[in-house]
C-alpha positions in Angstrom: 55.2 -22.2 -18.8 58.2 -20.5 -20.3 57.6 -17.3 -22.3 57.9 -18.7 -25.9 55.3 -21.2 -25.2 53.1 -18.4 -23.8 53.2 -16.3 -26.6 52.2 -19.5 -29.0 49.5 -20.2 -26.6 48.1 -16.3 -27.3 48.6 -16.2 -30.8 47.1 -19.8 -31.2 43.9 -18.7 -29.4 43.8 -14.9 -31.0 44.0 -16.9 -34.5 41.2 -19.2 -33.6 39.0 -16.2 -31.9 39.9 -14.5 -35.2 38.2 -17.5 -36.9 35.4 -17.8 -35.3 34.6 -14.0 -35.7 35.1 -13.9 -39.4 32.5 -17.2 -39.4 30.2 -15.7 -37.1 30.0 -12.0 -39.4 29.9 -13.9 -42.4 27.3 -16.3 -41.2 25.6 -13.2 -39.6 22.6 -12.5 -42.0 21.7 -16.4 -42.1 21.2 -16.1 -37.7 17.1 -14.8 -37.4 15.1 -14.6 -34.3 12.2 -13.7 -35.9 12.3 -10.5 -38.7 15.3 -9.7 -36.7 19.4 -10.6 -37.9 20.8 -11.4 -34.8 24.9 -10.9 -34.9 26.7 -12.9 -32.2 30.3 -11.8 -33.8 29.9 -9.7 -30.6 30.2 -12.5 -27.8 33.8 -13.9 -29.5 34.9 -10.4 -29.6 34.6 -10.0 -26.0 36.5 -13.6 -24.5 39.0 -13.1 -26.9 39.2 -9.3 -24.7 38.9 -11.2 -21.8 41.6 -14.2 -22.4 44.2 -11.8 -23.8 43.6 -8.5 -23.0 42.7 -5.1 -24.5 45.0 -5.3 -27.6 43.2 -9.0 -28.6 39.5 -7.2 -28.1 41.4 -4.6 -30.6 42.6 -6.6 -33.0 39.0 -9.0 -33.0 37.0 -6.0 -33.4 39.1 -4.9 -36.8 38.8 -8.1 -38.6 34.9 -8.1 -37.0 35.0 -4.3 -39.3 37.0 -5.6 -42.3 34.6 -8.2 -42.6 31.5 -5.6 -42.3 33.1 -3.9 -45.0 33.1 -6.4 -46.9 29.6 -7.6 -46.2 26.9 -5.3 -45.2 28.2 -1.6 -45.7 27.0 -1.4 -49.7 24.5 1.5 -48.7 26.7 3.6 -46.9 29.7 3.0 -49.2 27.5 4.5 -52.1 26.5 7.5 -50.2 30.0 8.3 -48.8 33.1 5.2 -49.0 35.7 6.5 -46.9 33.2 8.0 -44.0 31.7 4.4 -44.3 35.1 3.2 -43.9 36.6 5.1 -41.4 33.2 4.5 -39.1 33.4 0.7 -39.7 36.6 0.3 -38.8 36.7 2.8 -35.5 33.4 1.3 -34.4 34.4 -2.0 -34.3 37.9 -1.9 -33.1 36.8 0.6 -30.2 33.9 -2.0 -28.9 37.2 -4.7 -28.8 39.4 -2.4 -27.3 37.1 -0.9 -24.6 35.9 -4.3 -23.6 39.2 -5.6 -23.0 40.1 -2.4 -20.8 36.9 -2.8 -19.0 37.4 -6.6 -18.5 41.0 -5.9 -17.1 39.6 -3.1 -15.1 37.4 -5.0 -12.9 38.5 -8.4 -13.5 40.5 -8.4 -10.0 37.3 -7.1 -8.1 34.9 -10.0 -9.3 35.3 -11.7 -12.8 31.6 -11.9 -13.4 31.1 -8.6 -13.2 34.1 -8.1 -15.4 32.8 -10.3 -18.6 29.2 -8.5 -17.7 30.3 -5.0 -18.2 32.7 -6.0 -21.0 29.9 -7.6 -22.8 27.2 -4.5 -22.5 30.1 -1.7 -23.1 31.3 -4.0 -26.5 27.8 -3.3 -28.6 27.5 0.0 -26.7 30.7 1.0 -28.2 29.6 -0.4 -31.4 26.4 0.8 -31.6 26.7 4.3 -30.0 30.1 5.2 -32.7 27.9 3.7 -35.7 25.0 6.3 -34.5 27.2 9.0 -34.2 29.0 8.1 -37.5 25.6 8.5 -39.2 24.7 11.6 -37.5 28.1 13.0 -38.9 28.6 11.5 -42.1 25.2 10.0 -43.4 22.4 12.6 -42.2 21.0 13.8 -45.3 20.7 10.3 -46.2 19.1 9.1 -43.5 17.0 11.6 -43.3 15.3 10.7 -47.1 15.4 7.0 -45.7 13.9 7.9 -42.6 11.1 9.8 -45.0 10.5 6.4 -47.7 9.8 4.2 -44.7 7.6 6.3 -42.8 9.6 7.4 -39.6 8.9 11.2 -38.7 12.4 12.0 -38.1 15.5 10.6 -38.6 16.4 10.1 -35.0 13.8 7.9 -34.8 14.5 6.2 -37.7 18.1 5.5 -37.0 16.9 3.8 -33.5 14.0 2.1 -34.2 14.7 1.4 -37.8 18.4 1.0 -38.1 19.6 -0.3 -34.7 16.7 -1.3 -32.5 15.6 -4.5 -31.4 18.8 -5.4 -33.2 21.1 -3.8 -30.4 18.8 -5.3 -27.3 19.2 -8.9 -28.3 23.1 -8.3 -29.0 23.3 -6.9 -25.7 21.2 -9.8 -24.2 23.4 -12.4 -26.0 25.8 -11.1 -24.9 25.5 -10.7 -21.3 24.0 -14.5 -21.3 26.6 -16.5 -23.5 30.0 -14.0 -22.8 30.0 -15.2 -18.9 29.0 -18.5 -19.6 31.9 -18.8 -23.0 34.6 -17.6 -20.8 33.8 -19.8 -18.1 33.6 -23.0 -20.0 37.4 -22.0 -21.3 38.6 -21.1 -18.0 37.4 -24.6 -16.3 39.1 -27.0 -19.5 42.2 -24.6 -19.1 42.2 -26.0 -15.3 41.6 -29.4 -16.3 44.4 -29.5 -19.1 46.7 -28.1 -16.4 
């Protein structure tokens, strides 16, 4: 395969990965297990890292952000717009980009354990910047919310009512559906060859 084609073949499959997470996030509150909204925008996020690198996971995890913006950030933009902004987008563009270096990282030792780790660090990274962000930015806040739904403290609040459950099933999604994704793409790329 010459370069030329190459490069169509990545920007065709970074365009549809783009797709699928804009779907995915907007289709995101509508996906229950339960009380729980379970986001999956995570799992495309990570094979598009793992297909085409560090700089894909990057550029999946900003339009995963934009799209947050866009959707789900109205309480935070009240309290403080370009805090929520500049969170949103770091969060989500880190988790891309740190999956894909992970991925590439241990990719040559054992691909499994490549797409595993790349698929628990993604809503790590995600997760753990959007805590931070609202211990930074968004305390005060969080610390009335924490107060009208009965937590005693904020930390508390912010893991058990703001990310909690939430973050275990990503991660579980994750680890079950990222291997088994990438695998399914790698064997109809052998067979088209």
């Amino acid at each position: 395969m010459n370069r030329k084609t190459m490069d169509v073949h990545v920007l065709t499959g970074v365009a549809i990965f783009t797709a699928v997470v804009v779907v995915l996030q907007l289709l995101g509150a509508f996906i229950r297990f339960g009380p729980f909204s379970i986001s999956m925008v995570l799992i495309p996020i990570v094979v598009g890292a793992a297909l085409y690198g560090p700089a894909a996971g990057a550029w999946l995890g900003f339009v995963f952000s934009v799209v947050v913006l866009f959707t789900d950030s109205g309480a935070f933009l009240v309290v403080n717009a370009v805090a929520t902004i500049a969170v949103v987008l770091v969060k989500g563009t880190a988790a891309g980009w740190v999956a894909g270096l992970v991925f590439t990282a241990l990719e040559k030792k054992n691909t499994w354990l490549a797409v595993i780790c790349a698929a628990i660090v993604c809503p790590v990274v995600n997760t753990g910047l959007f805590l931070v962000g609202c211990q930074l930015f968004f305390l005060p806040t969080i610390t009335e919310w924490a107060k009208m739904f009965g937590f005693e403290n904020a930390g508390r609040y912010m893991i058990f009512g703001l990310v909690g459950s939430n973050f275990l099933f990503e991660v579980l999604f994750n680890i079950i559906f990222s291997p088994l994704i990438l695998r399914l793409i790698r064997i109809g790329r052998k067979e088209k060859a």
